[in-house]
C-alpha positions as CSV (number, residue, x, y, z in Angstrom):
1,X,8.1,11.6,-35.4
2,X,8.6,11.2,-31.5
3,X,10.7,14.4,-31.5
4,X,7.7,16.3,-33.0
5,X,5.3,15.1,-30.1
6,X,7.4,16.3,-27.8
7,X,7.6,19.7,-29.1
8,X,4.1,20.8,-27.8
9,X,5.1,19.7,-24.5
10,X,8.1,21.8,-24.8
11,X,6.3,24.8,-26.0
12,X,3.6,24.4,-22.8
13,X,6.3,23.8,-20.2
14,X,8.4,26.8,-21.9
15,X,5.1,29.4,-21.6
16,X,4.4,28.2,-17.8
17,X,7.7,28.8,-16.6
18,X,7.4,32.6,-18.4
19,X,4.3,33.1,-17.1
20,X,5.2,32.1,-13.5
21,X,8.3,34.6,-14.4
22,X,6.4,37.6,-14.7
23,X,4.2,38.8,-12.0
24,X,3.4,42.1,-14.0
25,X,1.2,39.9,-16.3
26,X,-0.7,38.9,-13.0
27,X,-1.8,42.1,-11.9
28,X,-5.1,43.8,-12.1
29,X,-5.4,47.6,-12.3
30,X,-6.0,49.1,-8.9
31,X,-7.7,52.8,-8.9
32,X,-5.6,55.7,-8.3
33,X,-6.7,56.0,-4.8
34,X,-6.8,52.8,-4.1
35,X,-4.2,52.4,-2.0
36,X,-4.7,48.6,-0.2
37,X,-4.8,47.3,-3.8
38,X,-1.6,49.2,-5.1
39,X,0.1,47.7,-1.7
40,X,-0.9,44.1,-2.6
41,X,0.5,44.2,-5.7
42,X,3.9,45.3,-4.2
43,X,3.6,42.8,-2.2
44,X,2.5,40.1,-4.8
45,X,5.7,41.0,-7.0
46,X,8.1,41.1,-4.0
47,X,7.2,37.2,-3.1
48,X,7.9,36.7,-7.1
49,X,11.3,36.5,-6.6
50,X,11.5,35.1,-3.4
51,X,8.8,32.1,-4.3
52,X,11.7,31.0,-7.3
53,X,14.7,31.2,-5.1
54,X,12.6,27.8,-3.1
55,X,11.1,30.3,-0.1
56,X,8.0,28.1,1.0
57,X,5.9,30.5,2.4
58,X,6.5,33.0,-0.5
59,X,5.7,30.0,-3.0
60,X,2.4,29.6,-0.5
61,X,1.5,33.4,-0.9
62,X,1.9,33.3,-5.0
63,X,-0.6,30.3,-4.9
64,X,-3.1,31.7,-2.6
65,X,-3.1,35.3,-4.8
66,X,-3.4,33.4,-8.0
67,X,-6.0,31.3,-6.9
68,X,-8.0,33.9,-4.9
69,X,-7.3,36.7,-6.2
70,X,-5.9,38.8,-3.3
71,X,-9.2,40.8,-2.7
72,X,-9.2,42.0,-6.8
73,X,-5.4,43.3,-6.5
74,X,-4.0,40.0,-8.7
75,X,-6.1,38.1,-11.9
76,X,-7.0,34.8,-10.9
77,X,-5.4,32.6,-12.6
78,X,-6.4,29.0,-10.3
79,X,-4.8,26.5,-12.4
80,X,-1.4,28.3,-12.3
81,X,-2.3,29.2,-8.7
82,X,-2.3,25.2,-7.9
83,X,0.4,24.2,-10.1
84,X,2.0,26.7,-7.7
85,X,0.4,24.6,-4.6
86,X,1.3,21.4,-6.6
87,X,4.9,22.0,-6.9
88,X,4.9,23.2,-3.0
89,X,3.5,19.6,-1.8
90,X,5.8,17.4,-4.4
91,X,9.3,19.6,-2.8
92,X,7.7,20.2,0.8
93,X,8.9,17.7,3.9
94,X,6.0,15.4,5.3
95,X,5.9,17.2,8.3
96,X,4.6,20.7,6.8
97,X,2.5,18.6,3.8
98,X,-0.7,18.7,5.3
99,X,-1.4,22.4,5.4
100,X,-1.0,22.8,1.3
101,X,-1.9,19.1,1.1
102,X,-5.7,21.0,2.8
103,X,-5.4,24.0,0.6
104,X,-4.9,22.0,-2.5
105,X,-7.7,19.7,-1.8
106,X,-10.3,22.6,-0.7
107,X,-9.3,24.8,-4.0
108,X,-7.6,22.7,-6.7
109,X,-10.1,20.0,-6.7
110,X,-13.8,19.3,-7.8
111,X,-14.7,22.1,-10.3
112,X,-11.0,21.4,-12.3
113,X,-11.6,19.8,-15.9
114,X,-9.3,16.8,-16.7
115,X,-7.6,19.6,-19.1
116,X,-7.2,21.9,-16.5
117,X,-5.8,19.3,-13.9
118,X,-3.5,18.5,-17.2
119,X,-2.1,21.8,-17.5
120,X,-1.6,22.4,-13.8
121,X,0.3,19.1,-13.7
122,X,2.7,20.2,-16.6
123,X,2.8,23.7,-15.3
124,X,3.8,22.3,-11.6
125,X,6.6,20.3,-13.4
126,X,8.2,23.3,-15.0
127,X,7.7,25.1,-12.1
128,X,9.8,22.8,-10.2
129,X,12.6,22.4,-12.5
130,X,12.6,26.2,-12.7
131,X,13.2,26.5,-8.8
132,X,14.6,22.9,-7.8
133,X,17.1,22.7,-11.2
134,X,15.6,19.2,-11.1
135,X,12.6,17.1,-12.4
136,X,9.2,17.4,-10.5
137,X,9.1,13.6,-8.4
């Protein structure tokens, strides 16, 4: 019976950690001649990469734009978006803490259902053994 409870948990750590993957799912669709939106986006998927490979300020960047949007170029998505933050404060050094300990705080708390703050927890963990190859402490 225990291995069955834990398959749900399995399944919802599995679908963050493809979702944080792919940053084509992520993006809105600019207009034609909208060029400052098709630019975001480029810029949005080029931090993808970097943001998994442990780069703190790309991993800052794929927060903010999930959790703000980036001015209508990229879906808000602000669970995800502070998992994102979430995963950046458990792996950051005390010394840099404080600014995504304040970002966190002024966007991931307050209007978050106990659900929400739930998934963002789980999603934060996957994300960190996806980048870190270790458990989320």
């Amino acid at each position: 019976m225990r291995n069955f409870a834990a398959f749900p948990l399995l399944l919802l750590l599995g679908s963050s950690v493809a979702l944080a993957q792919s940053p084509d799912k992520h993006l809105l669709i600019c207009e034609q001649a909208d060029h400052s939106c098709q630019e975001t986006q480029k810029e949005f998927k080029a931090f993808f990469p970097r943001a998994l490979a442990g780069e703190r300020e790309a991993q800052r960047n794929v927060s903010s734009c999930l959790t703000n949007g980036c001015e209508d170029a990229v879906q808000r998505d602000r669970v995800l978006g502070c998992a994102w933050r979430l995963m950046i404060i458990k792996s950051a050094a005390s010394e840099s803490k404080n600014i995504d300990e304040d970002y966190f705080s002024a966007n991931c708390t307050g209007s978050l259902t106990d659900a929400d703050v739930a998934h963002l927890e789980s999603q934060a963990g996957g994300l960190f053994r996806t980048v870190y190859k270790k458990p989320m402490p």
